[in-house]
N, C-alpha and C positions, 0 to 999 in steps of 0.2 A: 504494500500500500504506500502511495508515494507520500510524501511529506510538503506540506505546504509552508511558504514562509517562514522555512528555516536557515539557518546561513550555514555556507556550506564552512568546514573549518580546513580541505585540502581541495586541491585541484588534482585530477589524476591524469598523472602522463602517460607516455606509453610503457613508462618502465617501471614508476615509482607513485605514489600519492606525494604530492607537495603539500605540504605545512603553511597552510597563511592564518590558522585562525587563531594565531599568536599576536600577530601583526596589528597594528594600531593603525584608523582611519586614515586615510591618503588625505593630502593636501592638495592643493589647484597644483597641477603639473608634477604632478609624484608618477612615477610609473613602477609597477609591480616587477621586483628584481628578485634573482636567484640566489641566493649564497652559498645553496650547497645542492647538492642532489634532488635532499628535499626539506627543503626551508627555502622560505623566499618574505619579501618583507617591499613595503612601498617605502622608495629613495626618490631622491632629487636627478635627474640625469645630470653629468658630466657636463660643465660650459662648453656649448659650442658643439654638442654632442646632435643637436636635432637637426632635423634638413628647416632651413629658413627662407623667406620668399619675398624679395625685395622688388617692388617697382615702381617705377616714375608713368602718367601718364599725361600728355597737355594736350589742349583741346585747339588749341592757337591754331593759325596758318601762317606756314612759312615756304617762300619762295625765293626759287633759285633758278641762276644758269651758269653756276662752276660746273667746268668740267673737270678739276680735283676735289677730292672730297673735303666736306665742309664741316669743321670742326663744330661742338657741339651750341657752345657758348659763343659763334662770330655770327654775324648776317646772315642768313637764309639757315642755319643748321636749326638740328633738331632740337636741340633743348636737352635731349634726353643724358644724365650723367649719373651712375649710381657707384658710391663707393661701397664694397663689398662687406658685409656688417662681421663677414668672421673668417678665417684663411680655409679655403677645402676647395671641389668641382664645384662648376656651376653648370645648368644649363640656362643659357639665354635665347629668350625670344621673343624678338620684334614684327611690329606689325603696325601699319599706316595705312590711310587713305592717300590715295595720289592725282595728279595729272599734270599730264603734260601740253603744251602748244607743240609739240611735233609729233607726226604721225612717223617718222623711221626714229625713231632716238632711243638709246637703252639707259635706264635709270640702272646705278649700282650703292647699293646697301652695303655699309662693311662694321662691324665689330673690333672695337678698339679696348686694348687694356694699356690703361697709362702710358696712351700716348702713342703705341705699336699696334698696327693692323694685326690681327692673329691670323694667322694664317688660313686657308679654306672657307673665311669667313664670310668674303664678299661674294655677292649676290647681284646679277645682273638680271634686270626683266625689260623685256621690249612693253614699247608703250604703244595705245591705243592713240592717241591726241586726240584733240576737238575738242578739250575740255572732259572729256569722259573720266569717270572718276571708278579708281580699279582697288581694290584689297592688295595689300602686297603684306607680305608674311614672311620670316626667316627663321633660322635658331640654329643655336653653335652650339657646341659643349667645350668651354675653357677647364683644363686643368690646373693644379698649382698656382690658385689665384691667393694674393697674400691681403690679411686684412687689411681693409683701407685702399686697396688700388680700386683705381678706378674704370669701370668698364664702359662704353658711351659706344652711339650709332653715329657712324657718319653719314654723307651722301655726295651724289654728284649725277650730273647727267650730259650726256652725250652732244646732245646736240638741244638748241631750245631754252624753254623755260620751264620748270616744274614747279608743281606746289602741292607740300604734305599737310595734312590737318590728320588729329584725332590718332595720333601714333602713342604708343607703349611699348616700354620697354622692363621687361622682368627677368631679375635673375634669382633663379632655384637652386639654392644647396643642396649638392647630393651630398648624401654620406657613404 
């Protein structure tokens, strides 16, 4: 006969029953830890221990016809700059409204940490022009990113005039 509304005092694994009903009530951000086979007890995790999710988003319009890319904080750049809240993997990814006044011109997106293009990051898309306004979308995975550097979108476009609105940028710590 099963039992209602009673608290369980172990967790059973596949090997062993765990011991929690020793354990005192968790606090906001306690996660249930192991400390032996079978005992486990709610801790604090580790600083810096969680995957954390940082972004910028601006709603502004900005326009451009550099054809080198355009740093974040000069004339026509994105705006977009976030300094990294703790040192691990990121993944980042961006995403804007766009348009261009040329119908052959290629817009290219690139991902910058403090100041260096990473590698494989930039991103070219042909554009429709006429005003036509397109989703453009990207994402890297940086590794060995150090607290505090800064990761930031740039741009540029080929031939023309462009203009971003309504861009985002977030970067995801992996663990």
């Amino acid at each position: 006969m099963p039992l209602f509304n009673q608290p369980a005092a172990a967790l059973q694994s596949a090997t062993s029953a765990v011991d929690v009903g020793a354990a005192t009530a968790p606090t906001a951000g306690q996660v249930l830890t192991a400390n032996s086979a079978t005992d486990a007890s709610w801790a604090s995790p580790p600083a810096g221990s969680l995957p954390s999710v940082t972004n910028q988003a601006l709603t502004t319009t900005v326009t451009s016809s550099s054809t080198t890319d355009v740093a974040p904080a000069s004339l026509g750049g994105t705006g977009l700059s976030i300094a990294a809240p703790a040192a691990g993997n990121y993944l980042c990814q961006f995403s804007c409204q766009f348009q261009s006044s040329s119908a052959t011109g290629v817009v290219t997106f690139s991902i910058y940490v403090n100041g260096v293009k990473v590698a494989q990051s930039e991103r070219g898309f042909r554009v429709a022009g006429g005003g036509v306004n397109e989703a453009i979308a990207l994402s890297t995975y940086l590794t060995g990113i150090a607290l505090g550097q800064t990761v930031d979108v740039r741009w540029r476009q080929s031939t023309g005039t462009g203009t971003i609105t309504n861009r985002e940028l977030i970067a995801m710590r992996a663990l």
